[in-house]
C-alpha positions as CSV (number, residue, x, y, z in Angstrom):
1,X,0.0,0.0,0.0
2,X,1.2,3.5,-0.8
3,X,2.0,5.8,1.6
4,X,-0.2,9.2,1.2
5,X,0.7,12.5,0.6
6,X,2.3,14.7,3.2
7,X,1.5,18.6,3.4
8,X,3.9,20.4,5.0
9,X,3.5,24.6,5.3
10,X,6.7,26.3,3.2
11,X,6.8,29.6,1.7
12,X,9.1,27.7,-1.5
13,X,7.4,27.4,-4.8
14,X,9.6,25.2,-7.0
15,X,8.5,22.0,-9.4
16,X,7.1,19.2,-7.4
17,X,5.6,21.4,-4.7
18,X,2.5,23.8,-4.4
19,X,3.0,27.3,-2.9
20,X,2.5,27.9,0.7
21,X,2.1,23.8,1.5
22,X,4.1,21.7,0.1
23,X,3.2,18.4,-1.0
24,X,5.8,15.7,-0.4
25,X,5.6,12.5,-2.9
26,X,6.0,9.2,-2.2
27,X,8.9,7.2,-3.1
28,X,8.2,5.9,-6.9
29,X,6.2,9.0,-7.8
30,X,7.3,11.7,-9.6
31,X,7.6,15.3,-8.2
32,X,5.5,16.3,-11.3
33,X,3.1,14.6,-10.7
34,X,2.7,16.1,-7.4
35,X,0.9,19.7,-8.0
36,X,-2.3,16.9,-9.5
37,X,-2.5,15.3,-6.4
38,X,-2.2,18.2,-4.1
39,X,-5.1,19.6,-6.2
40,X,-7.0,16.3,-5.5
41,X,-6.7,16.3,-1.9
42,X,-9.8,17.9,0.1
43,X,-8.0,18.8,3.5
44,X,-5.2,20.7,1.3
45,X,-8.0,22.2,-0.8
46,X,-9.3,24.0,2.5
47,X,-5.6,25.5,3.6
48,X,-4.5,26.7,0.2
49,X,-7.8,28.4,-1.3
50,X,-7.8,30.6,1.5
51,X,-4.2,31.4,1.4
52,X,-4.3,31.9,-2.4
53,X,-7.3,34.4,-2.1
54,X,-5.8,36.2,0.5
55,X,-2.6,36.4,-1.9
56,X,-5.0,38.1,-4.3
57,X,-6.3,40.8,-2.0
58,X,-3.0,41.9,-1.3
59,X,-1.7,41.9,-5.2
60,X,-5.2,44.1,-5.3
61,X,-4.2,46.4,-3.0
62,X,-0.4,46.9,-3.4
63,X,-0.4,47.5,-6.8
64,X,0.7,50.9,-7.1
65,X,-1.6,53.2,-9.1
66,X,-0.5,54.4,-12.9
67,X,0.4,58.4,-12.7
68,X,-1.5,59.8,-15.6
69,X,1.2,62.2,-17.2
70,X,-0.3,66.1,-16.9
71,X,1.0,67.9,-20.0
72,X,-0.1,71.8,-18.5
73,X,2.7,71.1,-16.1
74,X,4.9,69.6,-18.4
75,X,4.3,73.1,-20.7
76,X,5.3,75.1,-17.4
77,X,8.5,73.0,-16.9
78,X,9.3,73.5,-20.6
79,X,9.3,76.7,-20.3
80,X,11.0,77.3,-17.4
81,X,13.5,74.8,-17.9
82,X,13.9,74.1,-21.6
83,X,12.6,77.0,-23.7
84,X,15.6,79.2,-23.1
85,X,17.5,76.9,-25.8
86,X,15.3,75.0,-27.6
87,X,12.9,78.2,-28.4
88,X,9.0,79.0,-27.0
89,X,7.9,76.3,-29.4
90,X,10.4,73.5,-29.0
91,X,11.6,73.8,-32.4
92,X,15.5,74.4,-31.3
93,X,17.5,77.0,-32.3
94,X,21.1,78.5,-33.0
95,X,21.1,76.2,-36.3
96,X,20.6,73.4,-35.0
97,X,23.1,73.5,-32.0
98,X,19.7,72.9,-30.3
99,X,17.4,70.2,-32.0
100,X,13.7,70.9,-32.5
101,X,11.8,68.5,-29.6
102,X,8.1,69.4,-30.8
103,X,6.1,66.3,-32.0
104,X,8.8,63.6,-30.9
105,X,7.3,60.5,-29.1
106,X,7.0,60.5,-25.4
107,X,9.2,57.5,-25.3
108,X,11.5,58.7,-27.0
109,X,11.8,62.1,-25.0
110,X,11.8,60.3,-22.1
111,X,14.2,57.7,-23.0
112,X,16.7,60.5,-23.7
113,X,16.2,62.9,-21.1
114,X,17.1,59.9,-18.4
115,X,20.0,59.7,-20.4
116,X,21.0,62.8,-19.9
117,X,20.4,62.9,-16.6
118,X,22.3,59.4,-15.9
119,X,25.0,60.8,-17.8
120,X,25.0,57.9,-20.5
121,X,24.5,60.6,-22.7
122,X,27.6,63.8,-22.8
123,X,25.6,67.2,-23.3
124,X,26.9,70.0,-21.5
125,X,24.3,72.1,-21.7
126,X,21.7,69.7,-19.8
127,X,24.2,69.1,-16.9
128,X,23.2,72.1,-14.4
129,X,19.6,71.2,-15.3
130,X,20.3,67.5,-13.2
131,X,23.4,68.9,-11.0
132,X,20.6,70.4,-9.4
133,X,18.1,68.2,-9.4
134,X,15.4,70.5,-10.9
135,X,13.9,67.4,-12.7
136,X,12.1,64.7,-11.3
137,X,10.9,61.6,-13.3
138,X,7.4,62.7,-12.9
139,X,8.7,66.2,-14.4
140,X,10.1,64.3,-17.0
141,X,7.2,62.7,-18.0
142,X,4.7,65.1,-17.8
143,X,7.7,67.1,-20.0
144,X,7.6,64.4,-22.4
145,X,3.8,64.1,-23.0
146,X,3.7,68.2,-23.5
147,X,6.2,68.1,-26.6
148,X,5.0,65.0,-28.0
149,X,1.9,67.0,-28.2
150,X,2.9,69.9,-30.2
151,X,2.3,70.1,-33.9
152,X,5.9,69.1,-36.1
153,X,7.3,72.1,-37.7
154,X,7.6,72.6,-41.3
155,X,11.0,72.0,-43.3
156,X,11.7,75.5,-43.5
157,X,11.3,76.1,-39.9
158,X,14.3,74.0,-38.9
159,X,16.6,74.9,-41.7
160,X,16.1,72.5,-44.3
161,X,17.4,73.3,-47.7
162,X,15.1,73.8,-50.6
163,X,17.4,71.9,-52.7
164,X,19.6,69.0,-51.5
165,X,23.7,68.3,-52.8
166,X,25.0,64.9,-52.6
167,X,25.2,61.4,-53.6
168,X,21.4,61.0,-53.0
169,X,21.3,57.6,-54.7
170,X,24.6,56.1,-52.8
171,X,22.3,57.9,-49.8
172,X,19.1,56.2,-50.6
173,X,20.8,53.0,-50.9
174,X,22.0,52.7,-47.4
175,X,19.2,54.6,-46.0
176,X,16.4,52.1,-47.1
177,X,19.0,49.2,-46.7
178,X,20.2,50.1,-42.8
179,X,17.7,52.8,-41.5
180,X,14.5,52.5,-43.1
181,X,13.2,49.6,-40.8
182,X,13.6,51.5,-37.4
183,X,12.9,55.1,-38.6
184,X,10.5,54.6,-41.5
185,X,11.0,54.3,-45.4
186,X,9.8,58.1,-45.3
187,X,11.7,58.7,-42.3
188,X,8.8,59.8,-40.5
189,X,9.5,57.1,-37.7
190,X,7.8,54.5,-36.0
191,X,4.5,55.2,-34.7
192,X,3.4,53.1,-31.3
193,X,7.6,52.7,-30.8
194,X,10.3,55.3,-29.5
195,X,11.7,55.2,-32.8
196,X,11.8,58.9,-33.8
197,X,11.3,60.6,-37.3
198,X,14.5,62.1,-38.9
199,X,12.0,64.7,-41.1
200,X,11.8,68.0,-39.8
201,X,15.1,68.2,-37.4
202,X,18.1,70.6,-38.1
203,X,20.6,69.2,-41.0
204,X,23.7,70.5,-38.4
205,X,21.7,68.6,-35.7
206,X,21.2,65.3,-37.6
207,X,25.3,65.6,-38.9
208,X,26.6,65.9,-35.7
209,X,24.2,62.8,-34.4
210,X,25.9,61.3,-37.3
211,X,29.2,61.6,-36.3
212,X,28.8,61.0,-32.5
213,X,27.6,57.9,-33.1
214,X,29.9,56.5,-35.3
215,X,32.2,57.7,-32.9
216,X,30.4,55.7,-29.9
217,X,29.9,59.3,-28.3
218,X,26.3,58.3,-28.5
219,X,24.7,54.8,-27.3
220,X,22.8,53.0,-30.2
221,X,21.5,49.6,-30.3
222,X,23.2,48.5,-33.2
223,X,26.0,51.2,-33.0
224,X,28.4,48.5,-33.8
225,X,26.9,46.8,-36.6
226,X,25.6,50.4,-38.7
227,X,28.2,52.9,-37.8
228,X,31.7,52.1,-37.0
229,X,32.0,50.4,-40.5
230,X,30.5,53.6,-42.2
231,X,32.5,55.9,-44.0
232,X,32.3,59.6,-43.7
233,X,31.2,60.1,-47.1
234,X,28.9,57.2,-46.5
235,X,26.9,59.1,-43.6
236,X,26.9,62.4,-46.0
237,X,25.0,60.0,-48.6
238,X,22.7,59.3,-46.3
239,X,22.2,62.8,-44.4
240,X,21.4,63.9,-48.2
241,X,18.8,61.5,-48.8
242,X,17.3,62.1,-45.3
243,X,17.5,65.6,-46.1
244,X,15.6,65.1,-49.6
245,X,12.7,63.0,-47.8
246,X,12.0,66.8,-45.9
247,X,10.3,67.0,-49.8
248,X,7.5,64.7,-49.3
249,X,5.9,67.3,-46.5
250,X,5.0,67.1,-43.0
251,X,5.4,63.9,-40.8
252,X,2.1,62.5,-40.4
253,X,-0.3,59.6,-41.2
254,X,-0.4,60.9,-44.8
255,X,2.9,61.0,-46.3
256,X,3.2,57.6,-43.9
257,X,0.4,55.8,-46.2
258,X,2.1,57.3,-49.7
259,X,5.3,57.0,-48.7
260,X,6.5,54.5,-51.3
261,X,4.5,56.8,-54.3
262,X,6.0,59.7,-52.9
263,X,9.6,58.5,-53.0
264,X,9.4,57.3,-56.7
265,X,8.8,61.0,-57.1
266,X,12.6,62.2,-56.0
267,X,14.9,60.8,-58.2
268,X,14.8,63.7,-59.6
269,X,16.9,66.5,-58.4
């Protein structure tokens, strides 16, 4: 005759036992098989329903509540904090020194600004901001959700050229072939993802990106693989060919859903 099972109360939770009691098999049966037999035994039923409904109440009630992001007090921190370089409307300045942060994804912004502030991204200019700890990561967010919120810029606005010089075909080449999957075949980015557009943002802005990241003076996920194989006159191709997509108009759902008519369009100079 088998021996029967043995409960024993343990806080372990591992195969071959149930949480809170654990159920001890016999000798020729496996610890698999355990968890079915604890199930099947009345007395245990009556000590672990009550302990796993208990559990329950207090994943209910511990659960700490979602912050909805409040973009009125993100506008106030903008302007307090931010505006001073990157202009009343987010759209940068000084040629690009400052990049236009209007009508990025929250993400994105996010992603960045904590980057700034844990120093694994070098910007001078943002260092007395977090030196003095005027930005917490509610500020941050509600920061975010205020310029992600603001209506992009047109080309003009941010110092894109009417006409574009380079090799744009070398540049569409390598855009569509390394870039195109992350940031869009129109460049306008990603929507639902971090993954921001390239339209619309300073040429010296986007160069210097260029160049820092090829460098490793920026993190990227596939730094390695895209950029420290890419020749100079490589990453001017493709700044041209971004720089041409700035034809197709404003990022948005549009030039998104005509993207591939649009770019048969500009192979013409």
């Amino acid at each position: 005759m088998s021996r029967p099972f043995r409960a024993d109360r343990s806080t372990a939770c591992h195969p071959g036992r149930c949480p809170v009691l654990v159920c001890r098999a016999p000798a020729g049966l496996s610890p698999l098989d355990t968890p079915a037999k604890c199930r099947a035994s009345p007395r245990l039923t009556v000590h672990l329903l009550p302990t796993l409904a208990l559990g329950s109440i207090c994943l209910v009630l511990t659960a700490p509540a979602v912050r909805a992001a409040d973009a009125a007090a993100g506008a106030a921190t903008f302007q307090k904090e931010c505006a001073g370089c990157h202009g009343p409307d987010a759209h940068g300045g000084k040629d690009g020194e400052y990049p236009r942060l209007a009508g990025l994804p929250p993400g994105y912004l996010v992603g960045q600004i904590k980057d700034f502030r844990d120093r694994k991204r070098a910007n001078k200019p943002m260092l007395p901001i977090f030196k003095a700890g005027r930005l917490s990561t509610d500020q941050i967010t509600d920061l975010a959700a205020y310029l992600s919120a603001l209506p992009v810029p047109e080309p003009g606005q941010v110092g894109v050229p009417p006409v574009n010089e380079g090799d744009l075909a070398l540049g569409e080449e390598l855009y569509v072939r390394d870039c195109s999957l992350c940031h869009g075949l129109a460049g306008e980015g990603k929507p639902g993802t971090d993954n921001p557009p390239l339209r619309a943002q300073w040429p010296a802005y986007l160069k210097r990106q260029l160049a820092d990241l090829r460098g490793g003076r920026r993190g990227h996920e596939y730094r390695e693989a895209l950029f420290q194989e890419t020749e100079p006159d490589e990453l001017a191709a493709i700044l041209a060919w971004v720089l041409r997509l700035n034809r197709l108009g404003p990022v948005g759902a549009a030039s998104r859903r005509d993207a591939t008519a649009c770019l048969a369009g500009l192979s013409d100079p």
